[in-house]
N, C-alpha and C positions, 0 to 999 in steps of 0.2 A: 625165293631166298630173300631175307632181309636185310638189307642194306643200315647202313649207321650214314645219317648225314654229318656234316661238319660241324655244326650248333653242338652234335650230342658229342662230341670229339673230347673236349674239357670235362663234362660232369662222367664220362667213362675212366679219363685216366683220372680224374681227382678220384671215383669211388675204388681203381687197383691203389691207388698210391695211400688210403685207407682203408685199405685191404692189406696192403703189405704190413703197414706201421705194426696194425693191432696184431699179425702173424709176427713179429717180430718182436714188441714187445710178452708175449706171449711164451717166444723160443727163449729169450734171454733167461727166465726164471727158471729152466727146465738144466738137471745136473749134465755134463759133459755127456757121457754114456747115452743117457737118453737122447739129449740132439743129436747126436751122430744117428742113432735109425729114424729122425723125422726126414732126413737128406733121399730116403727110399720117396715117401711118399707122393711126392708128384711134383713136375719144375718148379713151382712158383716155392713149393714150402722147398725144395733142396734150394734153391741161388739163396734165398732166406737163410737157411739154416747154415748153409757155408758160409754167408756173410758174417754171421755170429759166430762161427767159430775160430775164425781165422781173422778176425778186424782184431783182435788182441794175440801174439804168441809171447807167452811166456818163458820160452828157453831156444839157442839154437838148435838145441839136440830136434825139438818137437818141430818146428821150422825145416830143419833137415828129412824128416820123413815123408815128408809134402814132397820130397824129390828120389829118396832112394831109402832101402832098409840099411839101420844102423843099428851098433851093437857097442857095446862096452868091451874093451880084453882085460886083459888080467893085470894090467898097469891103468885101470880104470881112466881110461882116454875110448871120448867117444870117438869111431871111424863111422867112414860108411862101410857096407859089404863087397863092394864092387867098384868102380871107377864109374862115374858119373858120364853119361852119355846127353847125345843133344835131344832124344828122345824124351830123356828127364824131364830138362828143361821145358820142351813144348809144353810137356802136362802140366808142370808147374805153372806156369807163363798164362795158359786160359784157366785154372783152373782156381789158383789159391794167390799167386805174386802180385794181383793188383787189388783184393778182399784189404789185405795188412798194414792197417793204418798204424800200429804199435809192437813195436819189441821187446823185449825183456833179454838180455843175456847175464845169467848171474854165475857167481867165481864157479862154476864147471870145468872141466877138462874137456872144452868143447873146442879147442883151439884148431885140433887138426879137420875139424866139419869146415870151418870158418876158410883156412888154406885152401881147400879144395874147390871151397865156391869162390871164392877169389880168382883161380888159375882156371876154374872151366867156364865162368860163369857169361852168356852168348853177350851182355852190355855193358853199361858201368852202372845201370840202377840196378840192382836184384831186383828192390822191391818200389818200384818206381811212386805208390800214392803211401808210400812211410812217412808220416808224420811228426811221432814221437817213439825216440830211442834212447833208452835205459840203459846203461851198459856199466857192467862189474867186470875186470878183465883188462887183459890188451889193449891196448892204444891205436896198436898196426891193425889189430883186427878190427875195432872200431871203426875206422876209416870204411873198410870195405860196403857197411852201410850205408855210410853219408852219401848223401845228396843234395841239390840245394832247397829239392821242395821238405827237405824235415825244417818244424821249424820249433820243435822242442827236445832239447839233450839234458839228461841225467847220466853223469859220469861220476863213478865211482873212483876213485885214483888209488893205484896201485902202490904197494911201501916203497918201489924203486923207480915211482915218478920221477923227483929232481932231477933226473939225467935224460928224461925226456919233452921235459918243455921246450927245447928248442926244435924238437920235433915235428909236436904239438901246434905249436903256433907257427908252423912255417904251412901245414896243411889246413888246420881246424878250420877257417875262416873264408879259406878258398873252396871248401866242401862243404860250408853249411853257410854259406853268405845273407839267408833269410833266417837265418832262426832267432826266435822270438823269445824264448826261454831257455835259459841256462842253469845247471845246478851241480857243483863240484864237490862232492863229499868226500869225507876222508883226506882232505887237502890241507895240509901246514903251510904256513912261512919257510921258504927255504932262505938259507944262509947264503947260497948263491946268487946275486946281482942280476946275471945275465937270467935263469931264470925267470924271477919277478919281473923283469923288462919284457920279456918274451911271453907270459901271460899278459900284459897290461898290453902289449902291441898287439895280442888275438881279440880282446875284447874290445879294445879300439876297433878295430874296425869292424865290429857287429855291429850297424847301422841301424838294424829292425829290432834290436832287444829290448825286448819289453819288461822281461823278470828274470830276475840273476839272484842266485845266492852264492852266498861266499863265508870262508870264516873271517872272521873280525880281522885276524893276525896280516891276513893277503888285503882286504879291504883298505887299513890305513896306509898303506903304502900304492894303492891303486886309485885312491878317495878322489883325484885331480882329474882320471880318465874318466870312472863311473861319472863322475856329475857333469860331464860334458855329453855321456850319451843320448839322443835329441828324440829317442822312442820310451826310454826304460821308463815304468809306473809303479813298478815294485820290488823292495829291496832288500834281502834276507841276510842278516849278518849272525853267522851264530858262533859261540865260543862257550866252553863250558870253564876256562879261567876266573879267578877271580881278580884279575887285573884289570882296570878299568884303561879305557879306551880312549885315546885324544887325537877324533875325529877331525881334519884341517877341512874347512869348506869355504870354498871362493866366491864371491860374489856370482850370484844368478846359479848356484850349483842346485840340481835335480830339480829345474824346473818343472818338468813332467809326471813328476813321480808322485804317486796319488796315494803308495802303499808301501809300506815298512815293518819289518820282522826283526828284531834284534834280542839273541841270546848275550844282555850284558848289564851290568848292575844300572840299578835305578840312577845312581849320581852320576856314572857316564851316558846315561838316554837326558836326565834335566841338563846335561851341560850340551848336548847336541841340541836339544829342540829349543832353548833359548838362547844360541850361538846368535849371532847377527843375520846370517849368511845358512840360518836354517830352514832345508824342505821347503818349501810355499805352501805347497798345495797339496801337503798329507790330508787325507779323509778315513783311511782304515791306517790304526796303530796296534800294532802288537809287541811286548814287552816281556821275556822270562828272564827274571833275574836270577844267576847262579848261587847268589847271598839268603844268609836273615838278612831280612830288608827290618827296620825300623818303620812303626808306621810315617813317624818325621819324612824320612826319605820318599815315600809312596805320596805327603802330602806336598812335597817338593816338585816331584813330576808330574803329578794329575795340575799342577799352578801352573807349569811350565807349556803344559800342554792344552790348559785352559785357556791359554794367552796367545798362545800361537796358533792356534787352532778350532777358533769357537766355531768352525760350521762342521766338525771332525762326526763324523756317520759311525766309526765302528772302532773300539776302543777295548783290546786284551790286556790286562795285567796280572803277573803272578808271582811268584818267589818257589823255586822248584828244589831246593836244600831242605831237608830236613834233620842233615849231621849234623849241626849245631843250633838247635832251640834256642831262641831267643829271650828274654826274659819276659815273665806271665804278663809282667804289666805294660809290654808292650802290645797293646793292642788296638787294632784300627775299630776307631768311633766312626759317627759323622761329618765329625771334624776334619775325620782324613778323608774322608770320599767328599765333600761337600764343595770341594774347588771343578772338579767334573761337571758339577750341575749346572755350569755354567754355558753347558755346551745343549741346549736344548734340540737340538738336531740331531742328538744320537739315535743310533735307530739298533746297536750293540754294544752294552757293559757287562764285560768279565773280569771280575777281581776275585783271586785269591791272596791268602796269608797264611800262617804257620795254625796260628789260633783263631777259633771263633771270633768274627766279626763282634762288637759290642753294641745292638743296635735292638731300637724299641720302636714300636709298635708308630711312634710320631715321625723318627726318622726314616722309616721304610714311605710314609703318608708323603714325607718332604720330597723325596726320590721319588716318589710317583707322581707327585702335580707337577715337578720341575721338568722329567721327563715323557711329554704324553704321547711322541711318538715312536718308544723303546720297543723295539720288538723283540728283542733277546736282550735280557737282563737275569746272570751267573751273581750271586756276592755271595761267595766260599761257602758254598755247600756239604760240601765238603773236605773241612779243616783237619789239616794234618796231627793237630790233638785237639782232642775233646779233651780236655781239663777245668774247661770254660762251660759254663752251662748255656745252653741254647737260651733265646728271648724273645722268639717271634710264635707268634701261633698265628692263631684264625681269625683277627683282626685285619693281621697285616695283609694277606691274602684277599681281603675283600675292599683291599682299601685299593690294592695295585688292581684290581678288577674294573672298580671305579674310575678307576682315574688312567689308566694306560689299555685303550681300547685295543689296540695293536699288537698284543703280548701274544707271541707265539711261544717262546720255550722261556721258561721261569723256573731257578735256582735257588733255595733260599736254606738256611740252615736252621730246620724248624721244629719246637717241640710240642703236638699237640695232644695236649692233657684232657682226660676226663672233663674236667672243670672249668675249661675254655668252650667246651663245645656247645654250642648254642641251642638251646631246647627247638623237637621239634615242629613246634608251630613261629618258631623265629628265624626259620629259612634266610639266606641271605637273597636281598631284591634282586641284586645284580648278579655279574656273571661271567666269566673269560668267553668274549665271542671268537677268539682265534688261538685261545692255547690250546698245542698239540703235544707240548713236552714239557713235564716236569721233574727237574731234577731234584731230589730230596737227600739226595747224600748221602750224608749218615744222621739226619733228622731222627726224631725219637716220637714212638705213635705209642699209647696207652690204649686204646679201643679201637682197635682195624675197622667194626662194623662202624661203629658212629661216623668214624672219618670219613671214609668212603662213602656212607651215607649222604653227609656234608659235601665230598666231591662233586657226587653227581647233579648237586643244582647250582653249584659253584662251577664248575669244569665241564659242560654238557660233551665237549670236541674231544677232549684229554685222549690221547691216541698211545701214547709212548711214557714210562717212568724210568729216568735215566739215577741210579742209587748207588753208594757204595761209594769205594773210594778212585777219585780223580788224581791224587796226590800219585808222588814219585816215588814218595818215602819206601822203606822197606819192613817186611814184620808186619804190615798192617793188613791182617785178613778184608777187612769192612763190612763183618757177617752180623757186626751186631745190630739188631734193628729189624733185618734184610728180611724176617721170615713175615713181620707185621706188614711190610709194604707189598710182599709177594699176596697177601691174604687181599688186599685192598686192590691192586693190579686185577686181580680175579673175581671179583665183586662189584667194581664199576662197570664194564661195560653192560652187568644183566638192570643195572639202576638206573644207566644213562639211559637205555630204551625204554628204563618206567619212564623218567622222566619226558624223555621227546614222547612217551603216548599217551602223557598226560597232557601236554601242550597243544598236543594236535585236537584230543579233544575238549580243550576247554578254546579252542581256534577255531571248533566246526560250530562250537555251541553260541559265539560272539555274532558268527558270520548268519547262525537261522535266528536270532533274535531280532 
């Protein structure tokens, strides 16, 4: 019989515990149907395959058959079939209630499942390693999950909340005392006092919050609690008003907070970020304004944000209206992006606008030597009208090649012509050593083969073509273009491998010389 000594004890479990990964990574790609019959094939692939099934449930309905059969009646409320036994439970308990790191419960009639397991259930945890709960629905019933090891909540609030925040905040805090992320959708300003005070006293005392979103309306009347919290790094305000906002912040407020999300016009974000008493230590900004923004207004904020913020890592701007057009001649130059560039640390810029950017072949060069460590660089690919003619071709693409080694996903609103395209014994030298995503919008291509052609000594890695339209707008198919990019999508990979087995052998022929 062979024995395992001690020594080999590590290089055994390190080669199961790389045995499991790649068995798991493996199950995860495989449809629902299909993983359930890998659970036959032998222990290691079933705890596998159950872990993956059950580490996310998506509804309590599907949650509830892990314990008893359930059915719908004719008043479409789920029940169970029978009364729930401690038998259940057992199964349940080794089998599936400590797999469930995540929940999902959306507006369902699943209320009477939820009762049941509440009044039979053998603990107070169900599901004792839950981590993250989703919840659309009930309040009361929400509770019956909580515990203190969750420590991310998505709540959905119901239209007859206001009458339950004193509820709410008399439990919330004392049933999720770790949680770390917060997020309250569907949530207004209530008219009620005692309300807003009884929200502001549950997040008070969430100690460990690290990310909270909120609408704008509950935030300025909370703005005193929020920036005393001594964990939060990230802060989501969204409103889709066009009421601007008058943010109050006190000395030393959201020292911690490294990340910021706000649905609110560009002049209430420039009057926040150069407030006295603003953010310190933002490094990721994100910004969608409800408005036509003015380009004036976008060169207002990127100054404000230049100034307050020059070691700033990651920077979204946009304007997500497109009911009222703004007028043709507003439109952002270099001018307007050009106070950004000040932030040489960027390592993410996304700008959008209504119209085509108005930008030449020199000012794409200026953005690329000012930024040489941008790894993701978006500027409105695409514009919510094309009425503006594109300006960038196949220059500018080899200039940001040049000069920004680091470019993984690249954006640009681009029109490449016949008569741009560079004859083929004038190949570009250089080259994207790390782009993997380009997004081309609604770019316009005259010769699918040329270009592609073109890509493949330009783009050797290009994995992904992200096209069409990103806008909000409405009416806007973004078909046009779509079929030239679809031809070139399907044409590079067979070039790139000319390409990489040209390299390799003109790399064997250097190495026998």
């Amino acid at each position: 019989m062979t024995s395992m000594k001690v020594k080999d004890i590590p290089s055994a479990v390190s080669r199961f515990v790389d045995t499991t990964e790649l068995l798991e990574g493996m199950l995860k790609s495989l449809p629902p149907d299909d993983l359930r019959k890998t659970i036959t094939v032998s222990r290691q692939w079933s705890d596998v395959s159950l872990d993956v099934l059950w580490r996310e449930v998506h509804s309590v309905v599907a949650l509830c058959r892990g314990l008893a059969p359930v059915v719908r009646d004719q008043n479409a409320i789920w029940r169970f079939t029978r009364e729930l036994e401690q038998s259940d439970w057992d199964r349940f308990d080794s089998i599936y209630a400590s797999r469930i790191r995540t929940l999902h419960q959306k507006a369902v009639n699943g209320g009477q499942l939820v009762d049941q397991l509440a009044r039979t259930r053998p603990r107070y945890a169900i599901l004792p390693n839950l981590q993250s709960l989703h919840w659309n629905g009930s309040l009361v019933q929400c509770l019956t999950f909580m515990h203190p090891d969750v420590k991310k909540l998505v709540f959905t609030v119901p239209e007859n909340f206001s009458s339950q925040y004193l509820t709410f905040s008399q439990y919330f805090y004392t049933r999720l005392p770790n949680l770390q992320s917060l997020e309250l959708k569907n949530l207004t300003s209530s008219s009620n006092p005692n309300a807003q005070q009884a929200l502001g006293t549950t997040i008070e005392k969430l100690a460990q919050l690290r990310q909270l979103t909120l609408p704008c309306g509950l935030v300025d009347g909370l703005m005193n609690i929020l920036s005393n919290l001594p964990k939060l790094e990230a802060l989501s305000m969204t409103s889709r008003s066009n009421s601007d906002n008058n943010l109050p912040l006190s000395d030393g407020a959201f020292s911690s907070l490294s990340a910021i999300s706000l649905v609110i016009s560009f002049a209430a974000s420039t009057q926040l970020f150069n407030h006295p008493n603003h953010p310190p230590a933002l490094v990721r900004i994100r910004i969608e304004s409800p408005r036509a923004e003015s380009p004036a207004h976008m060169t207002q904020l990127l100054d404000a944000i230049a100034a307050s913020y020059p070691r700033l890592r990651q920077l979204h701007i946009s304007c997500l209206t497109s009911s009222a057009p703004p007028d043709i001649n507003e439109t952002v130059d270099i001018r307007t992006i050009r106070p950004i560039l000040k932030c040489p640390m960027l390592r993410s810029l996304e700008l959008a606008h209504y119209y085509p950017f108005r930008l030449l072949y020199v000012d794409v060069e200026e953005i690329a030597i000012s930024l040489p460590h941008i790894e993701t660089l978006v500027l409105n690919c695409s514009p919510a009208s094309k009425s503006l003619q594109d300006t960038l071709s196949f220059p500018a693409l080899i200039s940001l090649a040049a000069n920004c080694p680091k470019l993984e996903r690249l954006g640009l609103y681009l029109g490449l012509r016949d008569e741009d395209i560079p004859a083929s014994d004038q190949n570009p030298q250089v080259k994207f050593n790390n782009l993997r995503t380009l997004c081309t919008g609604f770019s316009s291509v005259s010769n699918p083969r040329s270009v592609a052609f073109f890509l493949s000594f330009l783009c050797p890695w290009l994995a992904d073509f992200v096209r069409g339209d990103s806008w909000m707008g409405e009416g806007r198919t973004g078909k046009d273009g779509m079929k030239e990019w679809d031809e070139i999508e399907s044409l590079l990979p067979f070039l790139s491998s000319v390409r990489a087995h040209e390299r390799a052998s003109v790399h064997r022929k250097l190495q026998g010389a």
